[in-house]
ROSE-4610 file (N, C-alpha, C; in Angstrom, 1 decimal, always signed):
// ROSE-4610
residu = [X/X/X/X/X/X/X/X/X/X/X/X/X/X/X/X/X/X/X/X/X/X/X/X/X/X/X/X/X/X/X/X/X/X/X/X/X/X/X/X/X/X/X/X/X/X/X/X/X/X/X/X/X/X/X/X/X/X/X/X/X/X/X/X/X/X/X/X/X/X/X/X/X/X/X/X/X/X/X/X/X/X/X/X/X/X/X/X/X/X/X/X/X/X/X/X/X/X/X/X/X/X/X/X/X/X/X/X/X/X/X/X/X/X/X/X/X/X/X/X/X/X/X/X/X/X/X/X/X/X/X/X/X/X/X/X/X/X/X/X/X/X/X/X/X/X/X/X/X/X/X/X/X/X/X/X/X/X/X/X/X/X/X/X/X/X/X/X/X/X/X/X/X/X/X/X/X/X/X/X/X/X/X/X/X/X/X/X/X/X/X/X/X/X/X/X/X/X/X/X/X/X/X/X/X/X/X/X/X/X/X/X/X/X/X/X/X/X/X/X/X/X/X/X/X/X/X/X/X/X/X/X/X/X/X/X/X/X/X/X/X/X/X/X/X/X/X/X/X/X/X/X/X/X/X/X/X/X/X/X/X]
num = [1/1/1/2/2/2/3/3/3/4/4/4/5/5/5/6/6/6/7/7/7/8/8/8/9/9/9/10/10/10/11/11/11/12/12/12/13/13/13/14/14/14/15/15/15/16/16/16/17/17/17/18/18/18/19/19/19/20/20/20/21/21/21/22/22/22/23/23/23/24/24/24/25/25/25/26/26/26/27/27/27/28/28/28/29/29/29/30/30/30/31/31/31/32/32/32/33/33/33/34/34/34/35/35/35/36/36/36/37/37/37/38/38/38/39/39/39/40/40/40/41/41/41/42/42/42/43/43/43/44/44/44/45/45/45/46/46/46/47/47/47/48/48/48/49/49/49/50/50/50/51/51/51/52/52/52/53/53/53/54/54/54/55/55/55/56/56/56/57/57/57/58/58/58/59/59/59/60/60/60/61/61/61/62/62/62/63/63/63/64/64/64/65/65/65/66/66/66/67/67/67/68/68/68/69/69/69/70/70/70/71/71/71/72/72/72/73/73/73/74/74/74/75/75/75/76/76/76/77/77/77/78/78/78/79/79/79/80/80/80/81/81/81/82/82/82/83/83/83/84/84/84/85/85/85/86/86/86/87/87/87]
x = [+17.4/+18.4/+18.1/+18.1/+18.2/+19.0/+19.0/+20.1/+20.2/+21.0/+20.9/+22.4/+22.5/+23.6/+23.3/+23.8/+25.0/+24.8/+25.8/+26.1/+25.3/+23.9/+23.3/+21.8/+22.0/+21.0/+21.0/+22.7/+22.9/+22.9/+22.9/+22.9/+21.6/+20.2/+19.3/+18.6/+19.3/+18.8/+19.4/+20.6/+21.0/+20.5/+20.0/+19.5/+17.8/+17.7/+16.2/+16.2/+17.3/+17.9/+18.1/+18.3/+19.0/+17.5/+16.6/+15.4/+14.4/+14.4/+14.0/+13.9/+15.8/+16.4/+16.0/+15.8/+15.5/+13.8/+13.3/+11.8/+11.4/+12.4/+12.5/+12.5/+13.3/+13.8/+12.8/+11.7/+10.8/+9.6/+9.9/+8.8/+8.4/+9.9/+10.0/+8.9/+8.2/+7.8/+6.4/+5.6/+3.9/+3.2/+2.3/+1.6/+1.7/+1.2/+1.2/+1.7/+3.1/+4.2/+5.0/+4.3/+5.1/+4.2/+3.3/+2.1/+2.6/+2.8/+3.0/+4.4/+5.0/+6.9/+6.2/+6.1/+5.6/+6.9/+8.4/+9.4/+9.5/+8.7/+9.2/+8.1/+6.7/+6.2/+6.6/+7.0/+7.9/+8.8/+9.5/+10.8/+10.4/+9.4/+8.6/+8.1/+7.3/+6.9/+7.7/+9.0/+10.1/+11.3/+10.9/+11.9/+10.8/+9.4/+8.3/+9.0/+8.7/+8.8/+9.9/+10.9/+12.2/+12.2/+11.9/+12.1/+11.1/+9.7/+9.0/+9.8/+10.1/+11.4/+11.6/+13.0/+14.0/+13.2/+12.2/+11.8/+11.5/+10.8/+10.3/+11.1/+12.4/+13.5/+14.4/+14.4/+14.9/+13.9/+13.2/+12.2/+12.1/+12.1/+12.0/+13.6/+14.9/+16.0/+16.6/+15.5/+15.7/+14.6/+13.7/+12.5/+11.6/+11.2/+10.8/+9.5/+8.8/+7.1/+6.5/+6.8/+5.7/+5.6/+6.2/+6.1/+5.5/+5.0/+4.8/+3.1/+2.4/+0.9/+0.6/+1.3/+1.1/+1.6/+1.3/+2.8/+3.5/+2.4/+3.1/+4.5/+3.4/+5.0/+6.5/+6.1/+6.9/+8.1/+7.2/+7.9/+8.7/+8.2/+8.9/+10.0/+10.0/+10.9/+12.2/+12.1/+13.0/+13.3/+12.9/+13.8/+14.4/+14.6/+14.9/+16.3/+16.0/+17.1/+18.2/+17.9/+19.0/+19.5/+18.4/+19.4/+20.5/+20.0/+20.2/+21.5/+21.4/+22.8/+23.6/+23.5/+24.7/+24.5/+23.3/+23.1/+22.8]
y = [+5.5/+6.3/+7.8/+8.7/+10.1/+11.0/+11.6/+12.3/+13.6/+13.8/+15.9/+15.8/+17.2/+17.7/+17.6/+16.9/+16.4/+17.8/+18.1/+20.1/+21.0/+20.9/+22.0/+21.6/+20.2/+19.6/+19.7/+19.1/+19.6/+21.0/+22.3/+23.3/+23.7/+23.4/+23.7/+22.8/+21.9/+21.1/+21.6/+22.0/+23.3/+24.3/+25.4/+26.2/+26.2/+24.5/+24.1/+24.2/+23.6/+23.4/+24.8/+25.9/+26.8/+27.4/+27.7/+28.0/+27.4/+26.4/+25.6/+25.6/+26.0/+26.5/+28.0/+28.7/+29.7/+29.7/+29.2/+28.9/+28.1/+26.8/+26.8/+27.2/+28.3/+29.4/+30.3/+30.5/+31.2/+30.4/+29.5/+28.3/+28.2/+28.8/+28.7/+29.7/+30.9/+32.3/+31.5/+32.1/+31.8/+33.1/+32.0/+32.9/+34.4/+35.3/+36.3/+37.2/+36.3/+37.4/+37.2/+36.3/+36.1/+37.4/+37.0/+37.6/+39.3/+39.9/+41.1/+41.8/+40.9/+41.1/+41.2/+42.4/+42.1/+41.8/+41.8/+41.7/+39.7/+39.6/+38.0/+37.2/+37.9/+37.4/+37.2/+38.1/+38.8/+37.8/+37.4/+36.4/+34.8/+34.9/+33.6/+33.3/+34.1/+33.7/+34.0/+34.7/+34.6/+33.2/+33.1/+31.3/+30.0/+30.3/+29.4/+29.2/+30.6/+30.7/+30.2/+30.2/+29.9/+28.4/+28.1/+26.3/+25.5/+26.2/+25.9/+26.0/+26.9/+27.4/+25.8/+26.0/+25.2/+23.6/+23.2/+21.7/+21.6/+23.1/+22.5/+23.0/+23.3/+23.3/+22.2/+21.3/+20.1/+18.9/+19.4/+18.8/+18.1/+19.6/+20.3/+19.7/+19.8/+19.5/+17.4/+17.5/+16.3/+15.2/+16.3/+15.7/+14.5/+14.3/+13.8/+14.2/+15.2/+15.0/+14.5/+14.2/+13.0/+11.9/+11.5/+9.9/+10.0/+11.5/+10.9/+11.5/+11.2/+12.1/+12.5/+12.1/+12.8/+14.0/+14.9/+15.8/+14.9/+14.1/+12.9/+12.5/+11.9/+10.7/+11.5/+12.8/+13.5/+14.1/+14.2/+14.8/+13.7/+12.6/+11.1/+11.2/+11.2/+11.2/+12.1/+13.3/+14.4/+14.0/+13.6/+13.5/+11.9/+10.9/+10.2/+10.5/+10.8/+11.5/+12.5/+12.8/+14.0/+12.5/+11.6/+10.6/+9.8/+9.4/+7.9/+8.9/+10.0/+10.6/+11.5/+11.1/+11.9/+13.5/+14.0/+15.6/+16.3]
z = [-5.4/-4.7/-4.8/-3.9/-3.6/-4.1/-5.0/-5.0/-5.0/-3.8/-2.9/-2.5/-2.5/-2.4/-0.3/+0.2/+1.2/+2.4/+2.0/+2.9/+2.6/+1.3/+1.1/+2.2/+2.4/+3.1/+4.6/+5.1/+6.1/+6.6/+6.1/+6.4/+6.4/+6.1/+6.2/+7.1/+7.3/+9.1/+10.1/+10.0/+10.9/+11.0/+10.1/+10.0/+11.1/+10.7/+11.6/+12.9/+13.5/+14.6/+15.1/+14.7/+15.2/+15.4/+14.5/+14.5/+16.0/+15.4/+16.8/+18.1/+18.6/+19.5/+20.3/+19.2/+19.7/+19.9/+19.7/+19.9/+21.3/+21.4/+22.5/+23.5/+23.5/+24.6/+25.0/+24.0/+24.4/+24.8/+25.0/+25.2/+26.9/+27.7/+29.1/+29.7/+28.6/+29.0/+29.3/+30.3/+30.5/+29.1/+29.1/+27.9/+27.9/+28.9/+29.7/+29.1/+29.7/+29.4/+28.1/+27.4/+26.3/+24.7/+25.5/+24.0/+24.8/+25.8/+26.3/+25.2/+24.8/+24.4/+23.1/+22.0/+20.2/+20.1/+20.6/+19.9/+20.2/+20.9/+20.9/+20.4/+20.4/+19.0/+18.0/+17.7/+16.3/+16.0/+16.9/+16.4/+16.7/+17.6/+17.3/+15.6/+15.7/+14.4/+12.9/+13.4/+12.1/+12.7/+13.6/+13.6/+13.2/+13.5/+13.1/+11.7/+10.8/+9.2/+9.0/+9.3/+8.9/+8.9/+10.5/+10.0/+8.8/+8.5/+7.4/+6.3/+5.9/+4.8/+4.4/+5.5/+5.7/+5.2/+6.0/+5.8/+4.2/+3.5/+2.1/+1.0/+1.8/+0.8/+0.8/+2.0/+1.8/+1.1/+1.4/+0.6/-1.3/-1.6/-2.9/-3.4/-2.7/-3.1/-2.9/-2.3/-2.4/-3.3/-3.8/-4.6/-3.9/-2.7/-1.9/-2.1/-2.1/-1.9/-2.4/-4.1/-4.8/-4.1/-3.5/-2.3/-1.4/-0.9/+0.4/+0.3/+1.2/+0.4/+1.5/+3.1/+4.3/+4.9/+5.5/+5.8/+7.1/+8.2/+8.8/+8.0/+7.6/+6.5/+6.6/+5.4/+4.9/+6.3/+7.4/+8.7/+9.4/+9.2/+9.2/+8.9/+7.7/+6.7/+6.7/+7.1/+7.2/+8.2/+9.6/+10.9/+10.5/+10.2/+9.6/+8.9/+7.8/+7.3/+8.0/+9.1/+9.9/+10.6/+11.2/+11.8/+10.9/+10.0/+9.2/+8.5/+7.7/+6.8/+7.8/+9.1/+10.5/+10.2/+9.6/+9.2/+11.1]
């Protein structure tokens, strides 16, 4: 059995999701014009960092990586867990 704090878990899958989101958004840009914007590199690669954060602090709080020896697996595993605990 797992044992993590619930809401501190959920808030850093949110925090992914929000990360994500905005990555998304820049996803619509052609290369071009995207590498032309430093300010949207810039926050590309501070929403990249952030969702990394976020996954190896769920990680770390849920003590999960001794199990898994893939980062596959382990990526498994985290989207899994947003489905399976309604996070």
């Amino acid at each position: 059995m797992l044992l993590f704090n619930r809401d501190r878990v959920a808030g850093l899958v949110s925090e992914i999701r929000k990360a994500l989101g905005r990555l998304e958004s820049l996803r619509v840009l052609n290369k071009e014009e995207f590498l032309r914007d430093t300010h949207k590199v810039s926050s590309a690669k501070y929403n990249l960092i952030v969702a990394i954060e976020c996954a190896i602090d769920i990680c770390t709080k849920c003590n999960i990586t001794k199990w898994f020896w893939s980062a596959g697996k382990l990526c498994g595993y985290i989207q899994g867990l947003g489905r399976t605990r309604g996070v």
